[in-house]
C-alpha positions as CSV (number, residue, x, y, z in Angstrom):
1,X,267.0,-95.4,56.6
2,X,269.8,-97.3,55.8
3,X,271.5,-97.5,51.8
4,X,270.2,-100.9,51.7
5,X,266.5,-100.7,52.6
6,X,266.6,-97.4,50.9
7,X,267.8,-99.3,47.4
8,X,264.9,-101.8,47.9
9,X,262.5,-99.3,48.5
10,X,263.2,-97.8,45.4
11,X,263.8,-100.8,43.7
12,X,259.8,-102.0,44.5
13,X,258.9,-98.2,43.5
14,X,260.1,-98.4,40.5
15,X,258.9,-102.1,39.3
16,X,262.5,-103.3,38.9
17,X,262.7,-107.1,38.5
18,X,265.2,-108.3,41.0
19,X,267.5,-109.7,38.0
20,X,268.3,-106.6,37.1
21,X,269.1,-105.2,40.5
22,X,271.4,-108.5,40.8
23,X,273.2,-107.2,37.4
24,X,273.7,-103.7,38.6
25,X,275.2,-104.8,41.8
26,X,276.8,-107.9,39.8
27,X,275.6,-110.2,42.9
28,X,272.9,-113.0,43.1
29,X,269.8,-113.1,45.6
30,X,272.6,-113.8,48.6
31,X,274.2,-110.5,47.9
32,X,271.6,-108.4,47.1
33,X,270.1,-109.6,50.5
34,X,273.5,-108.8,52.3
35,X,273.2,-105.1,50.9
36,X,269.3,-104.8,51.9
37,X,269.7,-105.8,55.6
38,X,273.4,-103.8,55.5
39,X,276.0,-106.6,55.5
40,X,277.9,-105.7,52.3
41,X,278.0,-101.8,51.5
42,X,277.8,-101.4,47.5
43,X,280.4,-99.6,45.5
44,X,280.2,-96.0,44.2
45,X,280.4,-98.0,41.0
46,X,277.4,-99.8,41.6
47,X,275.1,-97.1,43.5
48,X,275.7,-94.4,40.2
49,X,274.9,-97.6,38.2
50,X,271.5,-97.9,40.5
51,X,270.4,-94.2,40.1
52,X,270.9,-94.1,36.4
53,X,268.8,-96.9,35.9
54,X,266.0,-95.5,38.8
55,X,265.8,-91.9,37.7
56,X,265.5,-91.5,41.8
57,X,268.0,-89.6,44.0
58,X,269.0,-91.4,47.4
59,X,268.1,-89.7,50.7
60,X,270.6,-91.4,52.3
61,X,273.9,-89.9,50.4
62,X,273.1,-86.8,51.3
């Protein structure tokens, strides 16, 4: 699984409207697409950012 489909899955988990999952990776629906499918990698910045707000640990950083 890939950082990106791994963020969504979470994301959908977790009831998270996509607004706020545009503000943590300070993108809009373009970008946050890019990250899904694996186009644009997010920062460290932004994926600390993404499990603070989750509570969830990634899989995929291990």
């Amino acid at each position: 699984m890939t950082i990106g489909s791994e963020i969504e899955q979470i994301r959908q988990e977790c009831n998270m409207p996509l607004f706020i999952a545009y503000s943590i990776f300070d993108t809009d629906e373009n970008g946050y697409h890019q990250i899904v499918i694996g186009r644009k990698k997010p920062t460290v910045y932004q994926l600390i950012m993404f499990i603070d707000s989750t509570h969830r640990p990634m899989k995929s950083l291990e």
